[in-house]
Residue frames as a rotation matrix with the C-alpha (Angstrom) as fourth column:
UNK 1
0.583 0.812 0.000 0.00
0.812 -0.583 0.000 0.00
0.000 0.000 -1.000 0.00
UNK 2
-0.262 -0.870 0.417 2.24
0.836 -0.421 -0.352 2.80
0.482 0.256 0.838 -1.20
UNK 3
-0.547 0.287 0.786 -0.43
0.054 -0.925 0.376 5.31
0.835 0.248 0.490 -0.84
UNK 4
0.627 0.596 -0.502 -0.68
0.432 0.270 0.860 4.52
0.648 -0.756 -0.089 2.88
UNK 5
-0.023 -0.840 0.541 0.67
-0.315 -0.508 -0.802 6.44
0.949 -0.189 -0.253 5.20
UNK 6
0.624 0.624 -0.471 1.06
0.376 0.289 0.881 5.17
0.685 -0.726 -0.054 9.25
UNK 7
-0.355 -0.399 0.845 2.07
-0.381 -0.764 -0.521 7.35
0.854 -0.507 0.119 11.86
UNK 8
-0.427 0.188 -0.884 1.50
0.897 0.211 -0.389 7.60
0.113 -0.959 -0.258 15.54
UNK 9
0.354 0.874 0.333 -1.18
0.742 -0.479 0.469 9.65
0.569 0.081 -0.818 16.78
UNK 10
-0.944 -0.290 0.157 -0.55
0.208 -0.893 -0.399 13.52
0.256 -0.344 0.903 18.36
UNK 11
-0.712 0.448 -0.540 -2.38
0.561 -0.099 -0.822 15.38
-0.422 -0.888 -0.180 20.50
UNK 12
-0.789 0.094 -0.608 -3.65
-0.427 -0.795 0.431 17.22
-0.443 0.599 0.667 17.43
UNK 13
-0.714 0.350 -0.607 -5.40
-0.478 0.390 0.787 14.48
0.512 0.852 -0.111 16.09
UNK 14
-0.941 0.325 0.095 -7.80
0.080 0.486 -0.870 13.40
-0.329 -0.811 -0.483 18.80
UNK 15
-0.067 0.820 -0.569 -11.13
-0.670 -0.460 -0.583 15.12
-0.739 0.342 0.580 17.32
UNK 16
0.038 0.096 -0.995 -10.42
-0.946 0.323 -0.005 13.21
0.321 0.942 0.103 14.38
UNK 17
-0.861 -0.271 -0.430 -10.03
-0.178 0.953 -0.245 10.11
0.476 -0.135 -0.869 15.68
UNK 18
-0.303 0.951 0.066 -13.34
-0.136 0.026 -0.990 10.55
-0.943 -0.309 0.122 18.49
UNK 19
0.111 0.642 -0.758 -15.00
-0.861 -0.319 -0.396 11.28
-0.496 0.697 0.518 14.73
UNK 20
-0.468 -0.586 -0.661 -13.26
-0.812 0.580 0.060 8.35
0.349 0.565 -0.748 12.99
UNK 21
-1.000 -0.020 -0.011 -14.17
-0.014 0.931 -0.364 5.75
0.018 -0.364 -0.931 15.41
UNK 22
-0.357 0.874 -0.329 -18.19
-0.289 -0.438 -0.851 7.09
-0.888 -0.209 0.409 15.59
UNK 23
0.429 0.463 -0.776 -18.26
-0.875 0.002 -0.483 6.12
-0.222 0.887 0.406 11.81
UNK 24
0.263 -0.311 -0.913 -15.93
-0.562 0.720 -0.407 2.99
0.784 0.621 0.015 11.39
UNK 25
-0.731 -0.386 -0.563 -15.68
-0.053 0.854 -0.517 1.15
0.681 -0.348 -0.645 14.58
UNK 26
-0.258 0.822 -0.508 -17.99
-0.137 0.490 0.861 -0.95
0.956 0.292 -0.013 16.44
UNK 27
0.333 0.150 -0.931 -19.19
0.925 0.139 0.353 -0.40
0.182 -0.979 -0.092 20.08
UNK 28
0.247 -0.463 0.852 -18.05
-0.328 -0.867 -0.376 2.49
0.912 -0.187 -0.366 22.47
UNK 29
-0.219 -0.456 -0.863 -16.16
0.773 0.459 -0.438 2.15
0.596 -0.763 0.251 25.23
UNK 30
0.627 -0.122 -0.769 -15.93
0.658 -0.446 0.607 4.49
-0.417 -0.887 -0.200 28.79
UNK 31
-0.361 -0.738 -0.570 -12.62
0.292 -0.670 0.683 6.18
-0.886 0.080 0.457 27.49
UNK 32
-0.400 -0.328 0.856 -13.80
0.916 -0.169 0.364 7.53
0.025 0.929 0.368 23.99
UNK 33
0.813 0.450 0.370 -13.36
0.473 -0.881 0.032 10.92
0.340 0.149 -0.928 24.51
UNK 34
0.540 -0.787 0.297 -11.00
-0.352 -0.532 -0.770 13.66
0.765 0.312 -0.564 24.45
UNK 35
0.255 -0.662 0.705 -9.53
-0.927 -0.375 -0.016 12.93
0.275 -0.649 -0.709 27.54
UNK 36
0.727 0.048 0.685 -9.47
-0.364 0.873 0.325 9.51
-0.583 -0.485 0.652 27.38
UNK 37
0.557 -0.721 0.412 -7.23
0.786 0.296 -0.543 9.36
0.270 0.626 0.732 23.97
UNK 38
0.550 -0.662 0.509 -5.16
-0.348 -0.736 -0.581 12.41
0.759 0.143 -0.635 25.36
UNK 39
0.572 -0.374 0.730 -4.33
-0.688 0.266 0.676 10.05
-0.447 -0.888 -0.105 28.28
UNK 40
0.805 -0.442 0.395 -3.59
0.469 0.882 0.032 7.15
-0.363 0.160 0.918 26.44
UNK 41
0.651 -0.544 0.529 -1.10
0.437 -0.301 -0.848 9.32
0.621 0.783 0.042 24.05
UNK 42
0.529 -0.734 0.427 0.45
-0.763 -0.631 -0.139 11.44
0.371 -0.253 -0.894 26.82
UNK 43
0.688 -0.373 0.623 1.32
-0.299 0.637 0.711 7.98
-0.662 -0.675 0.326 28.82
UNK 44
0.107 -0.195 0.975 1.92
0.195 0.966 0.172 6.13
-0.975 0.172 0.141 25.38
UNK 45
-0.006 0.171 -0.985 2.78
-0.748 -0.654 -0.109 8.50
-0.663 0.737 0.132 22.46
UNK 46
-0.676 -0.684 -0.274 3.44
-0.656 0.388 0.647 5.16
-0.336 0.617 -0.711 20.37
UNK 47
-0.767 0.427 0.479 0.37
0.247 0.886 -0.394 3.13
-0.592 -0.184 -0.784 21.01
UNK 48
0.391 0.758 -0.522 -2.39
0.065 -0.589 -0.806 5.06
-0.918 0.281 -0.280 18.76
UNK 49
-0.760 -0.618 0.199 -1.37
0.286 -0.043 0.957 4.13
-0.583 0.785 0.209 14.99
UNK 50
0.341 0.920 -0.194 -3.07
-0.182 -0.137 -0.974 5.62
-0.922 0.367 0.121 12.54
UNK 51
-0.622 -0.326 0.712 -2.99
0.693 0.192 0.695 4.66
-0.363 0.926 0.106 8.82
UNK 52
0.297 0.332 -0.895 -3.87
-0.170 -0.904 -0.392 7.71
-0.940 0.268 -0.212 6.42
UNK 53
-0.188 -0.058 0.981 -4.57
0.942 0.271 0.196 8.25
-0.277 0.961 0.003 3.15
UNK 54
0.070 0.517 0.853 -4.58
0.569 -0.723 0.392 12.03
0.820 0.458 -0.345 1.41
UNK 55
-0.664 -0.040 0.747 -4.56
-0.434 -0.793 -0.428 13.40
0.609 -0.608 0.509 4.90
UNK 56
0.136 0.980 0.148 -7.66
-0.817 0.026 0.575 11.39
0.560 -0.199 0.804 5.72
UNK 57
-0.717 -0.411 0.563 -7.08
-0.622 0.741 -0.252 8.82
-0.314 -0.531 -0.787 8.84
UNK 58
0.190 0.706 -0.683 -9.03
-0.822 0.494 0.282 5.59
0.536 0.508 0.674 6.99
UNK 59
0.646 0.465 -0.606 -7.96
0.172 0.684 0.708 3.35
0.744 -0.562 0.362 10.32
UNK 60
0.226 -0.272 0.935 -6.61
-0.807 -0.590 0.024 2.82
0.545 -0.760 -0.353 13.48
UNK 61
0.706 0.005 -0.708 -5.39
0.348 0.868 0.353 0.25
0.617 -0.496 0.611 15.80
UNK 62
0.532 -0.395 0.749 -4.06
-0.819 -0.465 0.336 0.72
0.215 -0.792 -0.571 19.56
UNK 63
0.403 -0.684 -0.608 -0.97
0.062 0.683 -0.728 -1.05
0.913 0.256 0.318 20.23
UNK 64
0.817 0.169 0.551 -0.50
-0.345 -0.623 0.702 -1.14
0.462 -0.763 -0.451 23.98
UNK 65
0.325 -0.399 -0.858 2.31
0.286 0.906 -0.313 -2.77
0.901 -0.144 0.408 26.01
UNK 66
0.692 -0.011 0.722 2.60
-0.533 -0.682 0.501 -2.55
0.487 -0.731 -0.478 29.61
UNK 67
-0.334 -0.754 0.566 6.06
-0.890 0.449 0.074 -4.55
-0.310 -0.480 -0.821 30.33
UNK 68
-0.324 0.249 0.913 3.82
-0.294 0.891 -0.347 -7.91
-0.899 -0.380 -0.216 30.76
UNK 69
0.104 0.512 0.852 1.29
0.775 0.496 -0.392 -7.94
-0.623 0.701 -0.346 27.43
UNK 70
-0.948 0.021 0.318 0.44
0.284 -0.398 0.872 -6.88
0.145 0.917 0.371 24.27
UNK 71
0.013 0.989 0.147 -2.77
0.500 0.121 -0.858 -5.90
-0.866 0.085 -0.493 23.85
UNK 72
-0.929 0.066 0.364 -4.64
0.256 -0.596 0.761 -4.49
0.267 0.801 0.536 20.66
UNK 73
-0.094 0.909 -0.406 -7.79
0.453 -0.324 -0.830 -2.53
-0.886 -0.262 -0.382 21.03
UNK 74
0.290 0.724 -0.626 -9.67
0.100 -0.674 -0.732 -0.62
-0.952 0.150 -0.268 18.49
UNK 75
-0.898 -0.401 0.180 -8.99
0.160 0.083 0.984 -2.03
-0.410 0.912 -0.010 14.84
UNK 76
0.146 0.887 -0.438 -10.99
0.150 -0.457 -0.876 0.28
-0.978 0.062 -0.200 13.10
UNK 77
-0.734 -0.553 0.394 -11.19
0.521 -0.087 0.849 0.47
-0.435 0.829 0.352 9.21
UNK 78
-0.479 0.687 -0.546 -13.25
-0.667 -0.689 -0.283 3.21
-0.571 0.228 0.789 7.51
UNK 79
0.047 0.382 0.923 -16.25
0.694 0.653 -0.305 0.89
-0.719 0.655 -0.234 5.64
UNK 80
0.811 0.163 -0.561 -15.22
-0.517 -0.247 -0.819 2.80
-0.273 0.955 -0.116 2.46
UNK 81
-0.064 -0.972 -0.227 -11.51
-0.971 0.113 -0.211 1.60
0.231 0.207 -0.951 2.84
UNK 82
-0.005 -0.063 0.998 -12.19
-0.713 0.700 0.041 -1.74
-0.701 -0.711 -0.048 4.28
UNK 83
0.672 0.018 0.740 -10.62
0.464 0.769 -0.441 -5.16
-0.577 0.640 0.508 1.82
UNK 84
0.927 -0.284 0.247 -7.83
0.335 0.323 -0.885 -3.31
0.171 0.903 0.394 1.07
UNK 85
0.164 -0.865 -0.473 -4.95
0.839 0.375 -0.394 -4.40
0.518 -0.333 0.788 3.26
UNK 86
-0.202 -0.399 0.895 -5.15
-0.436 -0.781 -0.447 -1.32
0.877 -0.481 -0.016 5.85
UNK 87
0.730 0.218 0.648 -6.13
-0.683 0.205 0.701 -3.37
0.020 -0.954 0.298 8.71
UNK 88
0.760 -0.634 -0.143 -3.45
0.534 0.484 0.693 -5.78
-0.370 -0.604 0.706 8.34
UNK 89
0.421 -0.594 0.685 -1.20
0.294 -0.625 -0.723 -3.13
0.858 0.506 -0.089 7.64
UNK 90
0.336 0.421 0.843 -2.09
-0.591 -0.602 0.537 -1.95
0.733 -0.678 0.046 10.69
UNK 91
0.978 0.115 0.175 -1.46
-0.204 0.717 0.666 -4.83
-0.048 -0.687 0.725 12.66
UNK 92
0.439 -0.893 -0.095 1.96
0.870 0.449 -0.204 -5.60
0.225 0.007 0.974 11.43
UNK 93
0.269 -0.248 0.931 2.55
-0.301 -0.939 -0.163 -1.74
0.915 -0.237 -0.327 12.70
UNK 94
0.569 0.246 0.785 1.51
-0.715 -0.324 0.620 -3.05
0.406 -0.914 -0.008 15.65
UNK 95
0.967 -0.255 -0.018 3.46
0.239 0.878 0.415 -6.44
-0.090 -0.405 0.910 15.84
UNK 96
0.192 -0.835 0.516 6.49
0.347 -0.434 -0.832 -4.63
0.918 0.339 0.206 14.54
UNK 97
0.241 -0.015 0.970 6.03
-0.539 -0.834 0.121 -2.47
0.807 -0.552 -0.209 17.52
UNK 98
0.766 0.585 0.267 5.55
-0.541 0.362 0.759 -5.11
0.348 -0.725 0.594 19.95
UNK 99
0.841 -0.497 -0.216 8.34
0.276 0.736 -0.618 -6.83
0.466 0.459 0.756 18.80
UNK 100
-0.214 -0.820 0.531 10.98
0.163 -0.566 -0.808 -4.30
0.963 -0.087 0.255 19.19
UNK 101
-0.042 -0.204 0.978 9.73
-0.798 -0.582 -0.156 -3.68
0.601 -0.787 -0.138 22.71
UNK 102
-0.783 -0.472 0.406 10.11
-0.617 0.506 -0.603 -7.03
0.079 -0.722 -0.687 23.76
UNK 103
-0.096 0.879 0.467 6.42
-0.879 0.146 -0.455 -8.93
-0.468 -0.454 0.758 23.86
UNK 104
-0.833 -0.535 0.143 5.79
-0.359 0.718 0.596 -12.27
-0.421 0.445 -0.790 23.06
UNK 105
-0.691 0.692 0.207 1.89
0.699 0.713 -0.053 -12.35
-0.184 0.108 -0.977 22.62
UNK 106
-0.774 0.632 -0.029 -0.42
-0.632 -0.775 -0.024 -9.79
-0.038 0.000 0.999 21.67
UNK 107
-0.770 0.557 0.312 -3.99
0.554 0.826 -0.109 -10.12
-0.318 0.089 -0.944 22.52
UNK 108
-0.877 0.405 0.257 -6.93
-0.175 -0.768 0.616 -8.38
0.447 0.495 0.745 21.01
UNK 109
-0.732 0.602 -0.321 -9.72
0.257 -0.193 -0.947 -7.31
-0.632 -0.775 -0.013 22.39
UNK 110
-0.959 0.250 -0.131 -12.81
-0.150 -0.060 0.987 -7.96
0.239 0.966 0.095 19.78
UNK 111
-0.380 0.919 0.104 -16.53
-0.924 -0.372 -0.089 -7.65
-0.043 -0.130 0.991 20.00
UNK 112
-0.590 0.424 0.687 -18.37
0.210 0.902 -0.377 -11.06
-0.779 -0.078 -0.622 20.47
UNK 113
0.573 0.819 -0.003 -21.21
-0.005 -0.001 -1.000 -9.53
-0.819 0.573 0.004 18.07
UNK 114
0.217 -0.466 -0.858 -18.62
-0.901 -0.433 0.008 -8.19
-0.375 0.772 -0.514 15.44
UNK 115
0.642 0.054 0.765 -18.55
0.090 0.985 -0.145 -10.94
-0.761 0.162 0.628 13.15
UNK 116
0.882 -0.468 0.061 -16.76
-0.021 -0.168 -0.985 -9.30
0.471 0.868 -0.158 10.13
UNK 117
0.492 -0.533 0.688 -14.21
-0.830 -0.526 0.186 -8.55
0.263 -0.662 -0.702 12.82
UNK 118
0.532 -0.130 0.836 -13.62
-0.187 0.946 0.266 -12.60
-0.826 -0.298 0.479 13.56
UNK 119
0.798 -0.145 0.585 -12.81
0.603 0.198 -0.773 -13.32
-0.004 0.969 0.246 10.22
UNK 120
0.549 -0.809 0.211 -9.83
-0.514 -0.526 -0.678 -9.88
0.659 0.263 -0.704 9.90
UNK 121
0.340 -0.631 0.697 -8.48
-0.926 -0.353 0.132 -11.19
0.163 -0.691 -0.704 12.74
UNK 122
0.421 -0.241 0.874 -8.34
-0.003 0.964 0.267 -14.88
-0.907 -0.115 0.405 11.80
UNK 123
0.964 -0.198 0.175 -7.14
0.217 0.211 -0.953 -13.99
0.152 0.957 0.247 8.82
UNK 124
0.523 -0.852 -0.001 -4.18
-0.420 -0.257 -0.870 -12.26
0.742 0.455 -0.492 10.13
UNK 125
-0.255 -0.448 -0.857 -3.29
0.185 0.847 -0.499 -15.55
0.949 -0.286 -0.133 11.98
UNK 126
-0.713 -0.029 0.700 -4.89
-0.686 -0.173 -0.706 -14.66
0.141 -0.985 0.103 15.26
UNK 127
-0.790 0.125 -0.600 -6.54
0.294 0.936 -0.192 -17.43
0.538 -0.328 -0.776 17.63
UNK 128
0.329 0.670 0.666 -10.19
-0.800 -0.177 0.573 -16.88
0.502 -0.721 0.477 19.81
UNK 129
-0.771 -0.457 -0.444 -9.65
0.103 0.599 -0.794 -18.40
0.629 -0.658 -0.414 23.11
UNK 130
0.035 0.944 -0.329 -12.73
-0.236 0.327 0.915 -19.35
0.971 0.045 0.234 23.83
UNK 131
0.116 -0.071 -0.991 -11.50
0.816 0.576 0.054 -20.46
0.567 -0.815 0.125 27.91
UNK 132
-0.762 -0.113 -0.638 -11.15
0.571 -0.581 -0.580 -16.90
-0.305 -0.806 0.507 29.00
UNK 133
0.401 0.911 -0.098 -13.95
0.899 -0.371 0.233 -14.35
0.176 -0.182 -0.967 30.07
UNK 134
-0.243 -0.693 0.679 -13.33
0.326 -0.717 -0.616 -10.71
0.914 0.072 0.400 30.17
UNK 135
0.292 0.591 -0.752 -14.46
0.956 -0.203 0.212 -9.13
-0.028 -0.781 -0.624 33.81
UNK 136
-0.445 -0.266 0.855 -14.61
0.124 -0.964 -0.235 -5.12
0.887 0.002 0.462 34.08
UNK 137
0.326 0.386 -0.863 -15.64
0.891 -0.431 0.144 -2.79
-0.316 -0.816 -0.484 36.81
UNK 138
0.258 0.020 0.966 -15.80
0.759 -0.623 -0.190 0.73
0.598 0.782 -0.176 36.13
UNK 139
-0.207 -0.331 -0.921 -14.29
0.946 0.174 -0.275 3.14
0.251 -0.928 0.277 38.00
């Protein structure tokens, strides 16, 4: 994808992203809002990839890593851009990343309804583990 461009998110781009995810990714969480992606970035300027096209961010995917795991959260592909290799683009951003900082597993956090979502993410060689349960508590 020449005519992809992937960066790490800035504090500049938050608005766009809040807007981004509202139109191409599925669910909402507690943190989507300004201060919830200006936290993640100030902790984690690296973890917030965006792929861009033209200027225009056409996905996203959070690459976290706190010492212990990987995690991935929020693979988002605009549904105009979506079947043509920006989500695993994305991902190998993110395994790249992981890599270099040491991690040996990345899990992803994926909607039970999202079904189109099963399928990107078995395609790009990831496993459902079907023996664990998330548990939350809001705080």
């Amino acid at each position: 994808m020449t005519d992809l461009d992937i960066r790490c998110a800035t504090p500049s781009d938050i608005d766009s992203v809040l807007r981004f995810w509202a139109e191409a990714a599925e669910g909402t969480s507690i943190t989507d809002d300004h201060d919830g992606v200006a936290r993640l970035i100030a902790r984690d300027p690296e973890a917030l990839i965006l792929a861009e096209r033209d200027g225009r961010i056409t996905g996203t995917v959070i690459a976290g890593f706190d010492g212990w795991r990987c995690s991935a959260y929020r693979l988002a592909v605009h549904p105009s851009c979506r079947r043509q290799g920006i989500a695993t683009t994305l991902l190998d951003a993110a395994e790249q990343r992981f890599a270099a900082l040491g991690g040996r597993r990345v899990d992803a956090m994926v909607l039970e309804s999202n079904e189109r979502a099963h399928h990107a993410w078995g395609a790009a060689g990831y496993l459902r583990e079907n023996h664990w349960r998330r548990w939350i508590k809001s705080l």
